[in-house]
C-alpha positions in Angstrom: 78.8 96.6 132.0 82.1 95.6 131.3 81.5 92.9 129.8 79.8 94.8 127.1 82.7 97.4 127.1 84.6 94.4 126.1 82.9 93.4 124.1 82.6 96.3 121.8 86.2 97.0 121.4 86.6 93.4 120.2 83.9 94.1 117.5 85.8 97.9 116.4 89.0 96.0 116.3 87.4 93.1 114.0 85.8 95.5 112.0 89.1 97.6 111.6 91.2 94.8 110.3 88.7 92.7 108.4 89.9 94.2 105.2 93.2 93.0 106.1 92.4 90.1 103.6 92.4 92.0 100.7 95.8 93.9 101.7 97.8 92.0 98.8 97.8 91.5 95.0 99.1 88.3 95.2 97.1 85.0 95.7 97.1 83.9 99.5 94.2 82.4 101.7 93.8 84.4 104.8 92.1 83.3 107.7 91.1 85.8 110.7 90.3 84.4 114.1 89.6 86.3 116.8 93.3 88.6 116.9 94.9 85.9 115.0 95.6 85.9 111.3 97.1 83.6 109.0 98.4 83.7 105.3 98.5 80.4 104.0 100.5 80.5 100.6 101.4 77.8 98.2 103.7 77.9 95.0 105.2 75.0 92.9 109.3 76.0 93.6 111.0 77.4 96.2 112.3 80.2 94.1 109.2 81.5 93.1 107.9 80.9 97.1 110.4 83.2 98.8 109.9 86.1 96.4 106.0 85.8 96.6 106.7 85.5 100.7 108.3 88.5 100.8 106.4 90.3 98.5 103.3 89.5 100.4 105.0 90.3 103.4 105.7 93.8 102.4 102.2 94.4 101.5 100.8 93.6 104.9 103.2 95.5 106.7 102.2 98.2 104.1 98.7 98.2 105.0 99.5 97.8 108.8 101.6 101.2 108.6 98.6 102.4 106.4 96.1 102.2 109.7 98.6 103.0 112.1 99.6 99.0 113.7 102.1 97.4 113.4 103.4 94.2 113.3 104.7 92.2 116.7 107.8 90.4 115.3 107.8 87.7 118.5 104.1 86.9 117.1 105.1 86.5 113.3 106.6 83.6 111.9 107.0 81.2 109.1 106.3 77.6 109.0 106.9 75.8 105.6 104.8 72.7 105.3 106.7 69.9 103.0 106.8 66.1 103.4 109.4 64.3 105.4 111.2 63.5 101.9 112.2 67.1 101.5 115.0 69.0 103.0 114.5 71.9 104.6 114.4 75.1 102.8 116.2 78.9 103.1 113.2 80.6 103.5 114.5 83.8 105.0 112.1 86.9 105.0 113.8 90.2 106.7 111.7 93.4 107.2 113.2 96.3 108.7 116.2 94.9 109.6 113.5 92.4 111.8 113.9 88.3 110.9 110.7 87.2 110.2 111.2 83.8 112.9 111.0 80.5 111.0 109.6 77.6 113.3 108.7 73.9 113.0 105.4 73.6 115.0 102.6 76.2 115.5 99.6 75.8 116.8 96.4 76.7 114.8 92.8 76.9 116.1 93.9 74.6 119.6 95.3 71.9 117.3 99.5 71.4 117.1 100.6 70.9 113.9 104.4 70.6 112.4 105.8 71.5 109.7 105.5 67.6 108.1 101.6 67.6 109.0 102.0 64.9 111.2 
């Protein structure tokens, strides 16, 4: 039976935040798995990257205030993907007062990947 109980809070909690996609105005591919999410966004300069970042940022932690969540700053980070030719960016996104962490590896699905893709 609890199994099932399990089970059903797993489906509420999918169905609460499966909107969560359509949370901003900007264009970014969102992927949801399982309690994971992750906003994949790509822009041609770095200028125009952090101001979409933090726009985009803003806008989900909009819509999580909206449905009473919030976000878990020691889950949330940044990774910029670039080629081993390029230096490393400022990124810097800042919410509250909260840094948004920047990191060089995360792992996606089971699989490690860095910020070089290699």
């Amino acid at each position: 039976m609890e199994y099932y109980r399990d089970r059903f809070w797993v489906l509420l909690f999918l169905l609460y935040i499966n909107d969560l996609r359509n949370c901003t105005a900007l264009p970014a591919n969102t992927v949801l798995f399982a309690d994971d999410t992750s906003f994949i966004i790509s822009r041609p300069n770095l200028d125009l990257l952090q101001n979409d970042l933090v726009k985009i940022f803003q806008q989900i932690a909009h819509w999580f205030q909206q449905i009473s969540l919030f976000l878990n700053f020691e889950k949330t980070h940044l990774i910029q993907f670039s080629n081993k030719t390029h230096n490393d960016s400022t990124l810097n996104i800042i919410h509250y007062g909260k840094h948004v962490s920047k990191i060089n590896e995360v792992k996606f699905l089971g699989l490690s990947i860095n910020k070089t893709l290699s």
